[in-house]
Backbone as CSV, one residue per row, in Angstrom:
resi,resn,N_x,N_y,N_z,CA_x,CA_y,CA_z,C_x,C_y,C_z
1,UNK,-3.747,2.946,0.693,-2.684,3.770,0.161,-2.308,3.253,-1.221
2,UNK,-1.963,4.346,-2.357,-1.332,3.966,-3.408,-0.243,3.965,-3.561
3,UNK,0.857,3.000,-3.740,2.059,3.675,-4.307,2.789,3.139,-5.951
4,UNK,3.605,3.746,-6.220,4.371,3.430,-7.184,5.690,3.124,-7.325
5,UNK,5.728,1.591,-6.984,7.496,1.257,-6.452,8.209,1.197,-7.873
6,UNK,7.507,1.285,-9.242,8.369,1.211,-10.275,9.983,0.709,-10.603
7,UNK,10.468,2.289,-9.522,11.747,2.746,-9.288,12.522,1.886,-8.428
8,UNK,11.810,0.941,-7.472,12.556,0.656,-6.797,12.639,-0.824,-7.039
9,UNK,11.676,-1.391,-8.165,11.848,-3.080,-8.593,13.323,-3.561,-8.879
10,UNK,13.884,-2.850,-9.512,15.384,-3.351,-9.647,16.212,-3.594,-8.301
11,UNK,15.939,-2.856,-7.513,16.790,-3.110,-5.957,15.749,-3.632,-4.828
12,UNK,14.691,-4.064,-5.267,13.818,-4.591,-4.267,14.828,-6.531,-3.959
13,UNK,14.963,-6.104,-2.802,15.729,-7.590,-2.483,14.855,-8.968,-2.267
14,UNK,13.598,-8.730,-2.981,13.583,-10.073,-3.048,13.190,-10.180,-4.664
15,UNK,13.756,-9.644,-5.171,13.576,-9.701,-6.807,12.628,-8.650,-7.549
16,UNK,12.703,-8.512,-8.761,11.968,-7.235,-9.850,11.324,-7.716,-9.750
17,UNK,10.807,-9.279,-10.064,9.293,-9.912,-10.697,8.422,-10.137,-9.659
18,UNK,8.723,-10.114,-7.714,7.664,-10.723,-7.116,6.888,-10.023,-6.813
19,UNK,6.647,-8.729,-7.277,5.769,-7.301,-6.990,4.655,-7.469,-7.960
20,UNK,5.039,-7.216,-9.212,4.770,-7.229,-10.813,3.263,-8.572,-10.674
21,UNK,4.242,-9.648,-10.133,3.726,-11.048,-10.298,2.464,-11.118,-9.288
22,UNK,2.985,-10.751,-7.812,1.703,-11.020,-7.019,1.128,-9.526,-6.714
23,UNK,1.466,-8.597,-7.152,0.736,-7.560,-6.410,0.061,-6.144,-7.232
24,UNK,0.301,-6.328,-8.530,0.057,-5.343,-9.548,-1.561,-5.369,-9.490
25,UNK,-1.615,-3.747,-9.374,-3.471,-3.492,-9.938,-3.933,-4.075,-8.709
26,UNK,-3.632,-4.047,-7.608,-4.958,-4.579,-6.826,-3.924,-4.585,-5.119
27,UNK,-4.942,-4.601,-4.046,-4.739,-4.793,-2.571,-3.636,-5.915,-2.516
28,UNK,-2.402,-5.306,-1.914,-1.089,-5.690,-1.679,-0.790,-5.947,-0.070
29,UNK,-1.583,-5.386,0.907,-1.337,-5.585,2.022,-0.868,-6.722,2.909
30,UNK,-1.702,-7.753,2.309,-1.292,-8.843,2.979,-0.377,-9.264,2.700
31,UNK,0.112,-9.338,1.192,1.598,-9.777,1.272,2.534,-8.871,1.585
32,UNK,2.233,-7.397,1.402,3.439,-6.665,2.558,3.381,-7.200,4.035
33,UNK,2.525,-7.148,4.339,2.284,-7.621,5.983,3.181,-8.807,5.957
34,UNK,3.352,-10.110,5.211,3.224,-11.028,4.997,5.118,-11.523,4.999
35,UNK,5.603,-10.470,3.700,7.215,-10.315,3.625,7.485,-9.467,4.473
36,UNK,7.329,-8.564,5.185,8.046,-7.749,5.449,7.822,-7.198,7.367
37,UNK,7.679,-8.894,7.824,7.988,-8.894,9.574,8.783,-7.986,10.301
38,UNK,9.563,-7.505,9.825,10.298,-6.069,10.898,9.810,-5.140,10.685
39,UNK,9.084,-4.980,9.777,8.454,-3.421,9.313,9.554,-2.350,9.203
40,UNK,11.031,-3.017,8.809,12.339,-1.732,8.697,11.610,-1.193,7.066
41,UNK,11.053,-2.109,6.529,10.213,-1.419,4.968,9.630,-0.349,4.973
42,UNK,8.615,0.069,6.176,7.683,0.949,6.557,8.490,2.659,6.319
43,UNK,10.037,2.365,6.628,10.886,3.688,6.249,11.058,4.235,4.908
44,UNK,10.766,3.473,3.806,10.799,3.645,2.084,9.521,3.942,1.807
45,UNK,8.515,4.014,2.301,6.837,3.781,1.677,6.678,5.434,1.536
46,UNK,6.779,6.215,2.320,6.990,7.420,1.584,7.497,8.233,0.546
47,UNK,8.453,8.117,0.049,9.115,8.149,-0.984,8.455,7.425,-2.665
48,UNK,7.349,6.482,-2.243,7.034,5.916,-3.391,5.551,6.180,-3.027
49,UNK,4.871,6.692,-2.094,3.305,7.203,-2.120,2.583,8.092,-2.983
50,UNK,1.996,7.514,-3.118,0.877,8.363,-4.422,0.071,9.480,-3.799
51,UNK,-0.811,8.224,-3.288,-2.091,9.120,-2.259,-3.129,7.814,-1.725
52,UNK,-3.818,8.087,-1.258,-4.894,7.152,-0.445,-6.255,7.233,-1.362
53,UNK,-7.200,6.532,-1.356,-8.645,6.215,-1.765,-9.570,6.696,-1.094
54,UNK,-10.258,6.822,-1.813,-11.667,7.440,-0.642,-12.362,6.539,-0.534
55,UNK,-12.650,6.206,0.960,-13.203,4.890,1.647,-14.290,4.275,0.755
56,UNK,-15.038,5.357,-0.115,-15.907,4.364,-0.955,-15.377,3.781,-2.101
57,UNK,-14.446,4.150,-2.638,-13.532,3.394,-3.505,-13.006,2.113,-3.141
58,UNK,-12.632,1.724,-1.749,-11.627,0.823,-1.184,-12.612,-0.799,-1.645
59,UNK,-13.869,-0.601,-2.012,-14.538,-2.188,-2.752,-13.892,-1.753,-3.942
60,UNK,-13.742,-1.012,-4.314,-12.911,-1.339,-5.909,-11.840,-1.610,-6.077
61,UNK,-11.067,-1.927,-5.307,-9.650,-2.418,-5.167,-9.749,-4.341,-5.610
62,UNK,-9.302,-4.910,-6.299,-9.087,-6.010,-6.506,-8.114,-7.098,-5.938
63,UNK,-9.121,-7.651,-5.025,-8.374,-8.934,-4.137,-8.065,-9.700,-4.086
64,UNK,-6.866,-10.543,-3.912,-6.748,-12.076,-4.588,-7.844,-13.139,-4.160
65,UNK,-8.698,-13.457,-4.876,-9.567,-14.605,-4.311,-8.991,-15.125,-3.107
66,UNK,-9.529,-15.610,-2.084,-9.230,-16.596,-1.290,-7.812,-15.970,-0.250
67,UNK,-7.906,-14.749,-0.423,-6.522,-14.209,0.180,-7.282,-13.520,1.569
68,UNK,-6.644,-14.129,2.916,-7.013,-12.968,4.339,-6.723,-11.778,4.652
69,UNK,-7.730,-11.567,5.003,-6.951,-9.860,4.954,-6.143,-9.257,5.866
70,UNK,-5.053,-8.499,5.945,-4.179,-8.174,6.865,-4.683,-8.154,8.153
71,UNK,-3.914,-8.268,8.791,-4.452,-8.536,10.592,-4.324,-6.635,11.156
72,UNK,-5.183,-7.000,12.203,-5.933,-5.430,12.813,-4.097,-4.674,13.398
73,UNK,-3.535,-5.769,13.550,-1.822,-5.381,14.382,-1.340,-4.713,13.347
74,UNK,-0.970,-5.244,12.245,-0.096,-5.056,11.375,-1.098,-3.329,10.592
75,UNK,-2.284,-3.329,10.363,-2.948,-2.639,10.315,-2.505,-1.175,10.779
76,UNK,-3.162,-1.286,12.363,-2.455,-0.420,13.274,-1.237,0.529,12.977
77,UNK,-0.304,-0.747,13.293,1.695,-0.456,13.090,1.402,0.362,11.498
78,UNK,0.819,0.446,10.235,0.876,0.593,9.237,0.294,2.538,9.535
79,UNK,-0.660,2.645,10.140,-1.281,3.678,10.304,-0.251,4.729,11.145
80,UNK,0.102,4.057,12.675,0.772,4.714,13.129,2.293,5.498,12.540
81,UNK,2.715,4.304,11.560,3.959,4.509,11.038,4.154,5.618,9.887
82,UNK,2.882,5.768,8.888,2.790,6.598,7.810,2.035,7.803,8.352
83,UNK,2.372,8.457,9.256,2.035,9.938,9.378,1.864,10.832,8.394
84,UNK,2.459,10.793,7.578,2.750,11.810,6.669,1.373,11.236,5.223
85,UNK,0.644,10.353,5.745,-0.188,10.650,4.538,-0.842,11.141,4.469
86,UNK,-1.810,11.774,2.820,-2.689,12.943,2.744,-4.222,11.924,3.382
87,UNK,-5.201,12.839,3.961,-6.671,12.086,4.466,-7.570,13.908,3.743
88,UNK,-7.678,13.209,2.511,-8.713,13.949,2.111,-9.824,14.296,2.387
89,UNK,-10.580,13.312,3.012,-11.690,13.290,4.001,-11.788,14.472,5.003
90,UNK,-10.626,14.261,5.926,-10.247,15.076,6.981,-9.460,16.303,6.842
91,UNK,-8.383,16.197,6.198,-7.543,17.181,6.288,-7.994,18.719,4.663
92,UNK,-9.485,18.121,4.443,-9.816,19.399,3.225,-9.225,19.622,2.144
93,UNK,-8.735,18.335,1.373,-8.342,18.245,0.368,-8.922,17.558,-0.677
94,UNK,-8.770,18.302,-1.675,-9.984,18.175,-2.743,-9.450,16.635,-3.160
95,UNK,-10.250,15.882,-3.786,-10.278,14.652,-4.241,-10.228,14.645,-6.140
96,UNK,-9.064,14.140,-6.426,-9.463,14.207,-7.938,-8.793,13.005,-8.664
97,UNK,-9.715,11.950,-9.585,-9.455,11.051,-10.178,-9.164,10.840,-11.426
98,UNK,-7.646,10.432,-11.561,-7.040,10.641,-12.687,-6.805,9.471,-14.055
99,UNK,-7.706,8.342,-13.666,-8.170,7.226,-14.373,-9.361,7.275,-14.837
């Protein structure tokens, strides 16, 4: 999933800079997984969604060296929770890349 929290760095409670700092341009999951143990976060991620990747894109995402990748649980809880995203793949929606 893409999103664009821009808007919400100023009221993100654990500061503007720790987004910017560890998570800009590249796979963020694990440290969402990582801060955000209640998953009460999972209720805002709509509001700042872009759109999703097409599975052959997802090697082009940039990973922190040496970083694990989110666990299959947290995974899951992430899928079940965002209903509302677009699956271009599936749901017949055209794909178009704007970079």
């Amino acid at each position: 999933m893409v999103f664009d929290v821009t808007r919400w760095l100023p009221e993100h409670p654990g500061g503007s800079a720790i987004i910017p700092e560890q998570a800009l341009n590249m796979d963020a999951t694990t440290f969402f997984e990582m801060y955000h143990l209640s998953r009460r976060s999972f209720v805002y991620l709509e509001q700042f969604y872009i759109g999703d990747l097409k599975p052959s894109e997802l090697c082009k995402v940039p990973v922190r060296e040496g970083e694990k990748p989110p666990s299959a649980g947290f995974l899951e809880q992430l899928r079940d929770f965002t209903t509302w995203r677009l699956h271009p793949s599936t749901d017949g929606i055209k794909v178009f890349k704007s970079f």
